[in-house]
Each structure stands twice: as C-alpha cells, then as structure tokens.
C-alpha positions as CSV (number, residue, x, y, z in Angstrom):
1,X,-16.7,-4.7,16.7
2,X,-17.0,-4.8,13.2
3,X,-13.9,-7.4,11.5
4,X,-12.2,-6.7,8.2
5,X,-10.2,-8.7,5.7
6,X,-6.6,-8.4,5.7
7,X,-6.4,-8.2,2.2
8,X,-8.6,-5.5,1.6
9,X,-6.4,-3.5,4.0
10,X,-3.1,-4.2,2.3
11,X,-5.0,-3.5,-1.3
12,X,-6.3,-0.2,0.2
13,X,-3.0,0.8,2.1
14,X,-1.0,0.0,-1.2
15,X,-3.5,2.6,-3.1
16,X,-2.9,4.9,-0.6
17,X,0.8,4.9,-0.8
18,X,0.5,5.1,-4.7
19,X,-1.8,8.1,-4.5
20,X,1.2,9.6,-2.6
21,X,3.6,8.8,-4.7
22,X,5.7,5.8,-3.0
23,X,5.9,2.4,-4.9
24,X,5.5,-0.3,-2.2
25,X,7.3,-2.9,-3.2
26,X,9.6,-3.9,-6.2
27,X,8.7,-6.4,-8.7
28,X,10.9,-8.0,-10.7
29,X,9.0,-10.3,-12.6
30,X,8.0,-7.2,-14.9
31,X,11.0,-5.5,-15.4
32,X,12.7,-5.3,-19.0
33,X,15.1,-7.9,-20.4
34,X,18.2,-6.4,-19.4
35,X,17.5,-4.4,-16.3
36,X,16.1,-1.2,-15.4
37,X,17.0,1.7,-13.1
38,X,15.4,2.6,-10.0
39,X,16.1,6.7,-10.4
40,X,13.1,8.4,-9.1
41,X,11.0,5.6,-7.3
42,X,10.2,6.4,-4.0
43,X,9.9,3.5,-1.6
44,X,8.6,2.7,1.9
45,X,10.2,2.1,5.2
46,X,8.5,-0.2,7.3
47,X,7.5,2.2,9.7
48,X,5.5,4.0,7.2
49,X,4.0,0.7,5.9
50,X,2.5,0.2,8.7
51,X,1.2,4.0,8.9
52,X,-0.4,3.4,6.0
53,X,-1.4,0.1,6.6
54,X,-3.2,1.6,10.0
55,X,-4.6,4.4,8.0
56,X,-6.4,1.8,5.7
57,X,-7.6,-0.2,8.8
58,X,-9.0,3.0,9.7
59,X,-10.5,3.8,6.6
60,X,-12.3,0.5,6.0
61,X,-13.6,0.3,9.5
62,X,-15.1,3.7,8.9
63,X,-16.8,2.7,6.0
64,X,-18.1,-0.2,7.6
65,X,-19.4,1.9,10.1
66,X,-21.6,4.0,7.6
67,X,-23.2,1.2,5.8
C-alpha cells in the first residue's frame, strides 16, 4: 500500500475546508492591533476535521494511484 505524508494531508484537508468556506483554525499572530471580530467565520468541529482530513487521505491516495 502506497504511504503518504501527514503533512500533505493536513495541507490538502485545510484547502478543502477553505474551498467550503470554513476557516480551520484561528490565528492570532495576524490579527490587528487592537482585536478583531469573529462575525461571519465559520469554524470546524472536530468531527468534521477529521472528515475532511479522511477525504484528503482519500484524495492523495487516489492520486498516487494514477501516477
């Protein structure tokens, strides 16, 4: 069976959450002197990381299968 990096999963799952609008994970380190609001981000459980993090596995392993 053909093995895949763990961190090209969690890069790919991550795009595939963005493409469906959620934002994975909150980082503060970019956020404006003085705050910001959170009003219309929509974040992840961690049931549905690990849905998407399952349909990236899936993905990758596909594509390794083609080449």
């Amino acid at each position: 069976m053909a093995e895949i990096d763990e961190a090209a999963v969690l890069i790919r799952a991550k795009a595939l959450a963005a493409q469906d609008g959620f934002t994975w994970d909150i980082d503060f380190s970019s956020l404006p002197e003085g705050g910001s609001t959170f009003r219309g981000l929509r974040f992840l459980s961690e049931n549905r990381r690990r849905e998407y993090l399952a349909r990236a596995r899936t993905e990758l392993l596909e594509q390794l299968g083609d080449t």
